[in-house]
Z-matrix of the N, CA and C atoms (Angstrom, degrees):
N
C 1 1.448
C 2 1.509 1 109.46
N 3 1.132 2 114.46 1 145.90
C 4 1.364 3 115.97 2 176.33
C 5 1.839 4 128.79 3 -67.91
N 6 1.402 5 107.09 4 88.21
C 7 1.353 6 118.07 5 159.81
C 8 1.372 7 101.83 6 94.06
N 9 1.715 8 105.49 7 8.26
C 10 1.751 9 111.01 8 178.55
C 11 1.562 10 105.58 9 -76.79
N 12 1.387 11 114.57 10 -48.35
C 13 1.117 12 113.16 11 178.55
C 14 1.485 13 113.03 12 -118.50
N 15 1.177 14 116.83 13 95.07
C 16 1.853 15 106.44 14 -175.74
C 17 1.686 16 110.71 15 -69.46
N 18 1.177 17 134.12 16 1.32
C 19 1.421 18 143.92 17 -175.36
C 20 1.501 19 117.76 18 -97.60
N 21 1.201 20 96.73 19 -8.12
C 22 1.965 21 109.04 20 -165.70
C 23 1.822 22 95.79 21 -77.35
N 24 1.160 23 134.99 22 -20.12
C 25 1.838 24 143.38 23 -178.79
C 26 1.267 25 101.52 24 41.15
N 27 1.646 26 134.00 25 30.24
C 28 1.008 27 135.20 26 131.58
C 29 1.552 28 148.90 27 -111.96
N 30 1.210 29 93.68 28 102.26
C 31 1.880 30 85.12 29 -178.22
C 32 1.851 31 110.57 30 -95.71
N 33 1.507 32 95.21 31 161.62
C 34 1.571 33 101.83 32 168.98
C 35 1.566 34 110.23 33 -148.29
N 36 1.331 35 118.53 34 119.64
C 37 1.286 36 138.59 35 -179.19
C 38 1.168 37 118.55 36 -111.92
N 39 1.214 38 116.53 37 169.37
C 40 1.537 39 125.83 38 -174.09
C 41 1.360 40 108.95 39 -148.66
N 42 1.148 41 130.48 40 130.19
C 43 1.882 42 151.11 41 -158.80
C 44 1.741 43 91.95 42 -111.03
N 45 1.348 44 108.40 43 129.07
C 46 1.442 45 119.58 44 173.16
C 47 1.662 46 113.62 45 -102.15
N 48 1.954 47 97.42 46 29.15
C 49 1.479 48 95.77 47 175.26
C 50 1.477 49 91.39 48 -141.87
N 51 1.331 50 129.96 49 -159.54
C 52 1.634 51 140.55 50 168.14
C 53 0.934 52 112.56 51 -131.00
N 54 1.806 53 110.71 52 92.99
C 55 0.840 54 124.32 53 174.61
C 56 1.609 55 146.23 54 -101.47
N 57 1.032 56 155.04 55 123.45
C 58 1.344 57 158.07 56 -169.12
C 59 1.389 58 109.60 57 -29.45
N 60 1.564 59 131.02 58 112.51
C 61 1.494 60 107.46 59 166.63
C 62 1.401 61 128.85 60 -55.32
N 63 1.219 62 140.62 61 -23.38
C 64 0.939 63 149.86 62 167.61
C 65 1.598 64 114.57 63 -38.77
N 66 1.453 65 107.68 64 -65.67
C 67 1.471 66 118.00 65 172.63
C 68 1.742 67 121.06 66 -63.87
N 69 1.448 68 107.71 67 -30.65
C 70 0.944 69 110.43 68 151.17
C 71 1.519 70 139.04 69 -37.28
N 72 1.269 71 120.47 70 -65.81
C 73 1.732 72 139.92 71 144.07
C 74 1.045 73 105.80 72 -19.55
N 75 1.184 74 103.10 73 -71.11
C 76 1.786 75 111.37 74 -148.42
C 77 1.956 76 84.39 75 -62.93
N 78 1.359 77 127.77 76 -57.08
C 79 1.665 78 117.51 77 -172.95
C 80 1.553 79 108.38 78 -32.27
N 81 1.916 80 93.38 79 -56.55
C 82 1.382 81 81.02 80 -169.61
C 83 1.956 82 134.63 81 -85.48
N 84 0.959 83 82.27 82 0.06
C 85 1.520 84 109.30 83 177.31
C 86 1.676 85 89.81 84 -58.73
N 87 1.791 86 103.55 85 -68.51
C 88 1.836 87 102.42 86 -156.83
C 89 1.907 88 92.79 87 -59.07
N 90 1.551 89 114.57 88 -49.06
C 91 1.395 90 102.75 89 -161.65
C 92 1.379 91 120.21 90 -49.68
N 93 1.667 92 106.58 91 -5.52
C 94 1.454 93 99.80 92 -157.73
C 95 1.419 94 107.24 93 -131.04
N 96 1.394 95 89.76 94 -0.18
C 97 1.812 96 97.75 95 171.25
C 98 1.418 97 107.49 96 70.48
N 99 1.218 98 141.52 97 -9.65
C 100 1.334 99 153.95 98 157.67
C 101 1.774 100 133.00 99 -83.33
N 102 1.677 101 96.21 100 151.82
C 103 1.587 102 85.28 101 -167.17
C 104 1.818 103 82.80 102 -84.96
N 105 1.647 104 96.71 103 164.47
C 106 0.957 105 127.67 104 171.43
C 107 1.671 106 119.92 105 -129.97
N 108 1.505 107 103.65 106 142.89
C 109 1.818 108 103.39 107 -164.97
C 110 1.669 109 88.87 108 -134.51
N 111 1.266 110 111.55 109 178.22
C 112 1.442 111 146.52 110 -155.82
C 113 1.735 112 90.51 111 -92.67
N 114 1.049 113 127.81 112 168.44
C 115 1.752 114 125.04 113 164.66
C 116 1.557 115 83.19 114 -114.25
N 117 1.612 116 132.71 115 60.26
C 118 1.249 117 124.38 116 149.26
C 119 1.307 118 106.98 117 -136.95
N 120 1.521 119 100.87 118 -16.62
C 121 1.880 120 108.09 119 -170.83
C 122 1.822 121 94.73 120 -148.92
N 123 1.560 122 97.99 121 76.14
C 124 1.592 123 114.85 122 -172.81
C 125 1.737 124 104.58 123 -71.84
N 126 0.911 125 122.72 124 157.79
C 127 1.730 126 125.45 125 -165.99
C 128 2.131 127 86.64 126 -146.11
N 129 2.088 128 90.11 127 129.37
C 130 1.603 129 72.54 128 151.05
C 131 1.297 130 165.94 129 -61.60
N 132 1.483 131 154.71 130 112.80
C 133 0.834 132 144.52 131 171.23
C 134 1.717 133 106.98 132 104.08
N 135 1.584 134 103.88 133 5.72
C 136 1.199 135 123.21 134 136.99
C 137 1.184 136 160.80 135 -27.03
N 138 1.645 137 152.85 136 95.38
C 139 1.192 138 136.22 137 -162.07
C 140 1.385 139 99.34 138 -86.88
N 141 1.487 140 107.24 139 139.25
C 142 1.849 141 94.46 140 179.26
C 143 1.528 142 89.95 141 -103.29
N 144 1.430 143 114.38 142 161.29
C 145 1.239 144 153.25 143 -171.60
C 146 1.342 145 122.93 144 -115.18
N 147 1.397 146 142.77 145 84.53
C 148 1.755 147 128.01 146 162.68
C 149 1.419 148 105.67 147 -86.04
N 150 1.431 149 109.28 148 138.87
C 151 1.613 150 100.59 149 158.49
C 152 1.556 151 85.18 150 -136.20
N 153 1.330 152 82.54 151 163.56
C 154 1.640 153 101.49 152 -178.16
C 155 1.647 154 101.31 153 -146.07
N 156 1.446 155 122.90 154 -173.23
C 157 1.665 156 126.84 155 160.53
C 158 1.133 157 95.09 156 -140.46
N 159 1.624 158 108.34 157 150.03
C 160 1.713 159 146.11 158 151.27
C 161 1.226 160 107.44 159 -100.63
N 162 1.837 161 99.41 160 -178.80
C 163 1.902 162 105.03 161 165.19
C 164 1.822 163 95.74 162 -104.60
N 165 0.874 164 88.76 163 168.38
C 166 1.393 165 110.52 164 158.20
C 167 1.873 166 89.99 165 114.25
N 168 1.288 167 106.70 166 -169.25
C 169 1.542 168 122.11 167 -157.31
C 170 1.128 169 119.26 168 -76.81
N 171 1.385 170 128.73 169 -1.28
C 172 1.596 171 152.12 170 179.40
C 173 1.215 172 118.02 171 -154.74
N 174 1.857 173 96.83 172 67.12
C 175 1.528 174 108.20 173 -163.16
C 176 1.589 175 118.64 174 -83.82
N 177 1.506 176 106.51 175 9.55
C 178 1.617 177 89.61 176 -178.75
C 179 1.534 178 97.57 177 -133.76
N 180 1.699 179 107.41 178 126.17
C 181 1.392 180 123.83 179 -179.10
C 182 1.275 181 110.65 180 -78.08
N 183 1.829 182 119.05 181 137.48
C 184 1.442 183 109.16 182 168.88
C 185 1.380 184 97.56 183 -131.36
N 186 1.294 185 118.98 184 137.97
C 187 1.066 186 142.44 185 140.35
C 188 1.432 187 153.05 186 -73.15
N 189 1.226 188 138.55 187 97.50
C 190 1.959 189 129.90 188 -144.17
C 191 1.767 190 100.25 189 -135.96
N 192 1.091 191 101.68 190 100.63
C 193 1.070 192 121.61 191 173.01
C 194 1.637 193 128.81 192 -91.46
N 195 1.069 194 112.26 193 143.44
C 196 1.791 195 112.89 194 -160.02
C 197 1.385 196 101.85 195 42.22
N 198 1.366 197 113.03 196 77.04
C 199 1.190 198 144.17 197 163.04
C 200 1.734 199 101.43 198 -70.18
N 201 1.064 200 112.67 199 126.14
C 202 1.514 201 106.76 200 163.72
C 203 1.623 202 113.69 201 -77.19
N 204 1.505 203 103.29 202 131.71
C 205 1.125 204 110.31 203 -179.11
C 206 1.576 205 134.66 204 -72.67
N 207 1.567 206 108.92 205 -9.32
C 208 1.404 207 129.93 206 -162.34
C 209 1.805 208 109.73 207 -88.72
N 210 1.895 209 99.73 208 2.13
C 211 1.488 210 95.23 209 176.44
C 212 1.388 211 111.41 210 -130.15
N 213 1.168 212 130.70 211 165.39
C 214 1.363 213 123.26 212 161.52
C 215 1.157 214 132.89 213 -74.76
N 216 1.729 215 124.59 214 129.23
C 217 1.292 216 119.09 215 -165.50
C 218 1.809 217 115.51 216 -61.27
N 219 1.272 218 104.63 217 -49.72
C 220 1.376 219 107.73 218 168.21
C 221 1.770 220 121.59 219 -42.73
N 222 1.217 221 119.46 220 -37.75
C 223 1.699 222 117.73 221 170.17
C 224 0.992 223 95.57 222 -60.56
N 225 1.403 224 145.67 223 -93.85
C 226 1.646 225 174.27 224 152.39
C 227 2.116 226 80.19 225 39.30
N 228 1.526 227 80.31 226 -89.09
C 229 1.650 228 107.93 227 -176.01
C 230 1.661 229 109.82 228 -35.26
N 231 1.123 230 132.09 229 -38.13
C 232 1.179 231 147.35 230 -159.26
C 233 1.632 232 105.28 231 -80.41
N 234 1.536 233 89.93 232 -68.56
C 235 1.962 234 112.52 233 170.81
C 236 1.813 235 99.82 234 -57.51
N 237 1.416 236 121.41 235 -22.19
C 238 1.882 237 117.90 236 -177.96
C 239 1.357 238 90.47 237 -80.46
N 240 0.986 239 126.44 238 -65.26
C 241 1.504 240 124.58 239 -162.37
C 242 1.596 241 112.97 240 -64.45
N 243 1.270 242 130.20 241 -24.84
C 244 1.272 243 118.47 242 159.53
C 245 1.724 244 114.06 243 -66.40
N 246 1.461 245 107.42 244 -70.00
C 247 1.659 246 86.01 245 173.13
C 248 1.645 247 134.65 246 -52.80
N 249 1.409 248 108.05 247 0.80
C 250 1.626 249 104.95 248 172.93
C 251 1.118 250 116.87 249 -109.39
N 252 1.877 251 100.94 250 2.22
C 253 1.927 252 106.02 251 -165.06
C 254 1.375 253 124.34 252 -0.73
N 255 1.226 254 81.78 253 79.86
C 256 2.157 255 130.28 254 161.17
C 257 1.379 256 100.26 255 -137.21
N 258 1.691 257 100.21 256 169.92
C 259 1.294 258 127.32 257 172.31
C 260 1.767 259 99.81 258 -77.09
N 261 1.300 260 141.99 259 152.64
C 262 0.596 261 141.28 260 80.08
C 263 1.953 262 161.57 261 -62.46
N 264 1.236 263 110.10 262 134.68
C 265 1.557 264 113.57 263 -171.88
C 266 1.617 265 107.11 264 -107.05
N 267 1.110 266 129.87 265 106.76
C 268 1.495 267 127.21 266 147.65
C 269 1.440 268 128.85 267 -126.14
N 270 1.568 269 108.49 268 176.17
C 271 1.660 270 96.19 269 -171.50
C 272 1.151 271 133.73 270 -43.18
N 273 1.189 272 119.28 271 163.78
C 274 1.703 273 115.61 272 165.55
C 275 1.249 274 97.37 273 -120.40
N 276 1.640 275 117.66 274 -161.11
C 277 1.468 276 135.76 275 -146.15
C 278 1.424 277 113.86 276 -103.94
N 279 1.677 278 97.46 277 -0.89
C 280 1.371 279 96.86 278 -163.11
C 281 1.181 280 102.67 279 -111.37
N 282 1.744 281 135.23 280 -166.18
C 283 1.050 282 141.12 281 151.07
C 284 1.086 283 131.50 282 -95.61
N 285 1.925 284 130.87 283 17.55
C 286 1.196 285 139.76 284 -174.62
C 287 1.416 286 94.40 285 -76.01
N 288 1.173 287 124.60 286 139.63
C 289 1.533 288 134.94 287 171.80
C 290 1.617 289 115.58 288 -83.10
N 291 1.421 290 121.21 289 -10.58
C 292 1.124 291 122.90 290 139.35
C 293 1.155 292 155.83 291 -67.80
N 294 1.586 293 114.54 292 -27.46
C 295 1.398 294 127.36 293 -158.01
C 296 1.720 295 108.20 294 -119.41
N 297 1.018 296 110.25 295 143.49
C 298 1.616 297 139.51 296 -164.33
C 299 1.379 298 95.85 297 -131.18
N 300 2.014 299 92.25 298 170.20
C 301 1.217 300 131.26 299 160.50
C 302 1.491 301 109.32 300 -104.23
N 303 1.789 302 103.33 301 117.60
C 304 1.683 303 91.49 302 172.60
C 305 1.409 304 114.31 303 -112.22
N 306 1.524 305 116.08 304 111.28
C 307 1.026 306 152.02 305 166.76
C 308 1.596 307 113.48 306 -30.53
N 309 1.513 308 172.77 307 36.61
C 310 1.462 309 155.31 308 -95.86
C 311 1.541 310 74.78 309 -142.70
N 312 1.578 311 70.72 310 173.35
C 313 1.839 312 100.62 311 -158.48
C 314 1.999 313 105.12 312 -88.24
N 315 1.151 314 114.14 313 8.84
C 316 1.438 315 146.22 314 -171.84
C 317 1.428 316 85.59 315 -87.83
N 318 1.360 317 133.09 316 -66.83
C 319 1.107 318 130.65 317 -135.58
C 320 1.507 319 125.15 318 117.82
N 321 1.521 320 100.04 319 -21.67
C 322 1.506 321 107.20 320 -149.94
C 323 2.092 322 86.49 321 -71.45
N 324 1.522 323 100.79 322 165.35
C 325 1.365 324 102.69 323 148.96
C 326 1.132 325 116.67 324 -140.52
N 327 1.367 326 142.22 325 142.17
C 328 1.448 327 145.55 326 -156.33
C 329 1.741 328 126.91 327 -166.67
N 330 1.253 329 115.05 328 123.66
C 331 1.329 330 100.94 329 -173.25
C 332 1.810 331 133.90 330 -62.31
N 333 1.579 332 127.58 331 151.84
C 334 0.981 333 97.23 332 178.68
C 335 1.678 334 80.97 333 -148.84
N 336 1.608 335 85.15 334 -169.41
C 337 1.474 336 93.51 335 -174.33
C 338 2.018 337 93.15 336 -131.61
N 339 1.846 338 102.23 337 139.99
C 340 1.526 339 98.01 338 173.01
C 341 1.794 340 92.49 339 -117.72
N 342 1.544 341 96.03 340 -167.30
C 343 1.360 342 115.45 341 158.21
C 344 1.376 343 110.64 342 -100.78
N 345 1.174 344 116.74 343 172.56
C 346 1.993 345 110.89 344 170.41
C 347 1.778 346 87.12 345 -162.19
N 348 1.700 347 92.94 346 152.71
C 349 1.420 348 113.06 347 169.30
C 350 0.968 349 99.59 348 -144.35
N 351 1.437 350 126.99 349 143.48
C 352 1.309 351 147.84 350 170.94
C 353 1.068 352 134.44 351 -78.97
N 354 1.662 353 125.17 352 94.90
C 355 1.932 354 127.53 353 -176.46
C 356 1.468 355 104.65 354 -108.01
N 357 1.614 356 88.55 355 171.86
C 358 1.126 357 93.94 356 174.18
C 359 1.614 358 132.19 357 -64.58
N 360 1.123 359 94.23 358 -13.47
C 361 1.721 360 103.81 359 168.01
C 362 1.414 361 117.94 360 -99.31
N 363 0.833 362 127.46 361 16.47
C 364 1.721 363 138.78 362 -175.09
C 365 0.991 364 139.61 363 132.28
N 366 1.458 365 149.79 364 -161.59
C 367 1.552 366 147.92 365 119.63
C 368 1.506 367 117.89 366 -37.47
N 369 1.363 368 120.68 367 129.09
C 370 1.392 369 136.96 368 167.83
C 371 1.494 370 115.12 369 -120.50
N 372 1.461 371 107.35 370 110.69
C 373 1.626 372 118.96 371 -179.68
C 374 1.169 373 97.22 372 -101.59
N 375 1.518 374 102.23 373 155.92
C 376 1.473 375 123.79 374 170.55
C 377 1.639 376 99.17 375 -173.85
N 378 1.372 377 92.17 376 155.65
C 379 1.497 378 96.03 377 179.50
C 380 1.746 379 127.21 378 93.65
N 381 0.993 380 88.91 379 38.28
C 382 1.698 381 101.11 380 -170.01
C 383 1.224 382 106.53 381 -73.73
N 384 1.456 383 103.84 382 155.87
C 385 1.760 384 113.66 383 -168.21
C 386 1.184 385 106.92 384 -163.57
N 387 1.129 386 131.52 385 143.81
C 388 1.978 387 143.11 386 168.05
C 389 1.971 388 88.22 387 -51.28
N 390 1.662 389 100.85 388 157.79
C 391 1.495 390 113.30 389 168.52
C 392 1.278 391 73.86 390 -104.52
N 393 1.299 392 111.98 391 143.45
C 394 1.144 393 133.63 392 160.25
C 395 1.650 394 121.75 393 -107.26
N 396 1.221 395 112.89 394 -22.86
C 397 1.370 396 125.92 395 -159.08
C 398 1.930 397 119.86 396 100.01
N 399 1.640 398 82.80 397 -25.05
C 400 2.071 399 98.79 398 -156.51
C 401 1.552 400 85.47 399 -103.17
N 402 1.373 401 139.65 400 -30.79
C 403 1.397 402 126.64 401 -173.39
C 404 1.769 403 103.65 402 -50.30
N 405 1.473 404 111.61 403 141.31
C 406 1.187 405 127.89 404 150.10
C 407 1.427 406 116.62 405 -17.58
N 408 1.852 407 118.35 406 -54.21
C 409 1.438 408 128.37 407 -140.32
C 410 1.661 409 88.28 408 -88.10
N 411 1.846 410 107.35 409 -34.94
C 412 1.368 411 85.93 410 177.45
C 413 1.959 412 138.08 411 -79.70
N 414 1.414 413 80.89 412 -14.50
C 415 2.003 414 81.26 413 165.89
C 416 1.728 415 108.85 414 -79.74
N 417 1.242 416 120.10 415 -3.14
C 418 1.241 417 124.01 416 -171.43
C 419 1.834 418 105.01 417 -79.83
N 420 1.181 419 118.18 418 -40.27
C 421 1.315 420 125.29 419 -155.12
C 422 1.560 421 97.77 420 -126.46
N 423 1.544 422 120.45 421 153.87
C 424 1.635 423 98.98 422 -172.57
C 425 1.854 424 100.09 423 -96.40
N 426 1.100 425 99.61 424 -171.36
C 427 1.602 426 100.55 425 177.63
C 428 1.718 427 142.40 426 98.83
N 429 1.151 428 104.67 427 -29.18
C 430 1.640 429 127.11 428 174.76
C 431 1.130 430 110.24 429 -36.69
N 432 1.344 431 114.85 430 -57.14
C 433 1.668 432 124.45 431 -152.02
C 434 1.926 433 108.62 432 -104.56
N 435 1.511 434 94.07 433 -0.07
C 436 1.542 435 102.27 434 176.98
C 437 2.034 436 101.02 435 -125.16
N 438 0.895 437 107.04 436 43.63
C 439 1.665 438 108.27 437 -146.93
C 440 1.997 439 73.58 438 -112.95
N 441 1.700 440 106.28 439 158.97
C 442 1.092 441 108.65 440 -178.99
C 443 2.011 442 100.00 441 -82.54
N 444 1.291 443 114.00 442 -39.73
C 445 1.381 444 132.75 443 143.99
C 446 1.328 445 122.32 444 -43.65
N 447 1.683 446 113.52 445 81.58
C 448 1.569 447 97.19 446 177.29
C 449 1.359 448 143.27 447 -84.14
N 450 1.524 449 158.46 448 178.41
C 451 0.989 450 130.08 449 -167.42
C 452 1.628 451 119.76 450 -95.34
N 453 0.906 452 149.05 451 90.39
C 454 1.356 453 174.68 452 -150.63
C 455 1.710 454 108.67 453 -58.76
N 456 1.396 455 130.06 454 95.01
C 457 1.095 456 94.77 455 -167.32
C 458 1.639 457 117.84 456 -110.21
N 459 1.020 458 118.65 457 173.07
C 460 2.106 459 113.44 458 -167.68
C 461 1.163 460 110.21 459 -118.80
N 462 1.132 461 122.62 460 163.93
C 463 1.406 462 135.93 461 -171.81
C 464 2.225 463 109.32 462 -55.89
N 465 1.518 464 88.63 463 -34.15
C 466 1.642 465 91.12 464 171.88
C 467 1.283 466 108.92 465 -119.75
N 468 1.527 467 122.02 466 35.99
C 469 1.541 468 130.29 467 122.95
C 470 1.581 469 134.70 468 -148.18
N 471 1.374 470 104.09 469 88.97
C 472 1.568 471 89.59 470 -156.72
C 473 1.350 472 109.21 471 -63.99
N 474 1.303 473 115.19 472 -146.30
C 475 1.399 474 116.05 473 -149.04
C 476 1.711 475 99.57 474 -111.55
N 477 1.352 476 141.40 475 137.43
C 478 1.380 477 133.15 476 -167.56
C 479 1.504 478 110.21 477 -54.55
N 480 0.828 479 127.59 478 155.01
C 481 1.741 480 115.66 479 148.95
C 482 1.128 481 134.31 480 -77.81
């Protein structure tokens, strides 16, 4: 989850482009000031790295293991997605099985809500949307409106009452 537990040394993100693992690394390598290795050719003191790709709208999975605990995942993610200018998607605070932190190449970070289906190669999102508070997905799942991420609302969704 994002910045709930900084001790957990696992993050998992999702790229709303297809991207190279290689370049991948190297983002998170600079954001984090650390070397980063493969989980096939692990290096000490190392963050390991999987990326893989799916379909859908945030087709390339990353995985970061022995995460250092001394930063916040949300900066990390924030500072990745500018050097890869893509979206990034990772957890949020809540327990809605929909809703994320989206990470943009702005800097910005902001909650949203996707869809996901389940393959044999991973999670596939599509369907991204502002939390508004008023989306469907957020009375669906608990957490939105108590979320450290609050729900933001727009001119074509205001905010619930």
């Amino acid at each position: 989850m994002a910045d709930a537990d900084p001790t957990a040394g696992l993050w998992s993100w999702c790229a709303s482009e297809r991207l190279e693992a290689v370049h991948v690394r190297t983002a998170v390598s600079g954001a984090l000031r650390l070397p980063v290795a493969t989980l096939d050719a692990p290096v000490d003191g190392a963050v390991l790295c999987d990326v893989w790709h799916v379909g859908g709208e945030f087709p390339t999975l990353i995985e970061c293991f022995l995460a250092p605990g001394d930063v916040a995942e949300a900066t990390i993610a924030s500072a990745v997605s500018v050097r890869l200018g893509a979206d990034l998607l990772l957890p949020d605070d809540t327990l809605n099985p929909t809703r994320y932190v989206l990470a943009e190449p702005d800097g910005t970070l902001r909650a949203v809500h996707v869809e996901e289906v389940e393959t044999d190669d991973g999670t596939e999102r599509s369907h991204l949307r502002p939390c508004t508070g008023d989306d469907p997905d957020c009375a669906r799942g608990p957490g939105c409106g108590r979320s450290r991420w609050k729900p933001a609302p727009t001119p074509e969704r205001p905010a619930a009452a």
